[in-house]
N, C-alpha and C positions, 0 to 999 in steps of 0.2 A: 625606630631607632634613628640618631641623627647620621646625619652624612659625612660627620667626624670623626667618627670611630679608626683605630687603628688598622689597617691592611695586614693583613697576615697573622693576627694575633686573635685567640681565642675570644671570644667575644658570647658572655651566658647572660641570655637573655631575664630578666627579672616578670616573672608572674605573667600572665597571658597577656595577650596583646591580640589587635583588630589586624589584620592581613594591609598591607601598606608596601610603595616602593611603584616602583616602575616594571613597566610591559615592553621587555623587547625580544624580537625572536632568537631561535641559538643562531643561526645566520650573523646579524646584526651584532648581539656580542661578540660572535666570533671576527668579526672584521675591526671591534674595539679593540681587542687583544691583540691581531695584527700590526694594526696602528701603532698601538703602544710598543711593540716588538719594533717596528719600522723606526720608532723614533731613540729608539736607543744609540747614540752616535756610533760609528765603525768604529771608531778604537776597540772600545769595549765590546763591542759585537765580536769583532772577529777575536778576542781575548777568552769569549765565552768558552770551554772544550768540555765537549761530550753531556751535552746537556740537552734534552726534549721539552718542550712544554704541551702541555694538554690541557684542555678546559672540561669539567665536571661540571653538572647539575650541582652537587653539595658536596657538604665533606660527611663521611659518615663515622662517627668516634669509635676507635676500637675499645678490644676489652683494657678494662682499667679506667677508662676515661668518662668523662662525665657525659652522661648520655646529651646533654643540651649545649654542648661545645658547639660553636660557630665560626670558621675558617672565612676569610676570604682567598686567599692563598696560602701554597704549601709546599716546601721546598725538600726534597728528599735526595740527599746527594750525601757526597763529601766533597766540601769546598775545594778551590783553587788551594787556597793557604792549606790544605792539612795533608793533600796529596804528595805521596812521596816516588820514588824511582819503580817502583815496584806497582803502584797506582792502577794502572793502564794494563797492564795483564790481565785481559778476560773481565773487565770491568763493565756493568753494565751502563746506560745515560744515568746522570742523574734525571732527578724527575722535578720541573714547576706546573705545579696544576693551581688553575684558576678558576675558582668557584661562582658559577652564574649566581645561581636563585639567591645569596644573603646577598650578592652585590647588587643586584636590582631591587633586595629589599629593603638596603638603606639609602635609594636615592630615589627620588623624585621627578628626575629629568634625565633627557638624552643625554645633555651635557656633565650632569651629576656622573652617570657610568660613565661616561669615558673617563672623566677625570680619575674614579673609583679602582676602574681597571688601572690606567694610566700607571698609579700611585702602587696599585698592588704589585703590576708588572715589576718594575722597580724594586720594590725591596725584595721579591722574591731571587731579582736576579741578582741583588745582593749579596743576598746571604751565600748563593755560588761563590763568590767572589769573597768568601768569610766574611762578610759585616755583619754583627751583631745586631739584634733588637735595640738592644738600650744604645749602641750608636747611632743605628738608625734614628731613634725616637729623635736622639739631640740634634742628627744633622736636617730634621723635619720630616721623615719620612715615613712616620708612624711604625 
């Protein structure tokens, strides 16, 4: 799969494929995600509220869903924008989980993941912040 693909968006694979992508440890990933967390400027760092991130091996599709679904990240919350007065009472984090094994296996290189991570981090922390897919896509952020 090329290294283009959208970040955060369901992604089904077409007919069998040969095992491809890149070898890095969870160490190693985990210090990508870092990074890309470090780079998010302080405004918006410190604007983030009650949000965890975690990194998974994969996503695994629940019932209803298409068993060949492919996440690179996944945002489970309620946004900034939808939160109300009430919000905050007994609320638990939202959750951004960031999926190793499809991100190493649509890239090639060291460099390829980080950029992969980089991109995904991003829009996952987006969508906290209510931004849309389809605005994402336009403002470039798959």
């Amino acid at each position: 799969m090329p290294a283009s693909l959208p970040p955060g968006l369901p992604i089904v694979p077409d007919g069998p494929h040969e095992p491809s992508g890149f070898t890095m440890s969870s160490d190693e990933f985990e210090v990508a995600v870092q990074d890309a967390l470090d780079s998010i400027p302080d405004r918006l760092a410190r604007a983030m509220d009650n949000v965890a991130v975690f990194i998974d091996d994969d996503y695994v599709p629940g019932p209803g869903e298409d068993p060949d679904t492919v996440l690179l990240g996944l945002y489970e919350g309620v946004p900034l924008t939808e939160r109300d007065s009430w919000w905050d009472a007994g609320s638990l984090p939202d959750r951004i989980t960031i999926f190793r094994e499809p991100i190493l296996e649509i890239c090639s290189s060291r460099d390829e993941v980080i950029h992969e991570v980089a991109v995904t981090v991003v829009h996952e922390i987006a969508h906290h912040f209510g931004i849309s897919d389809d605005r994402l896509h336009e403002l470039g952020w798959g």
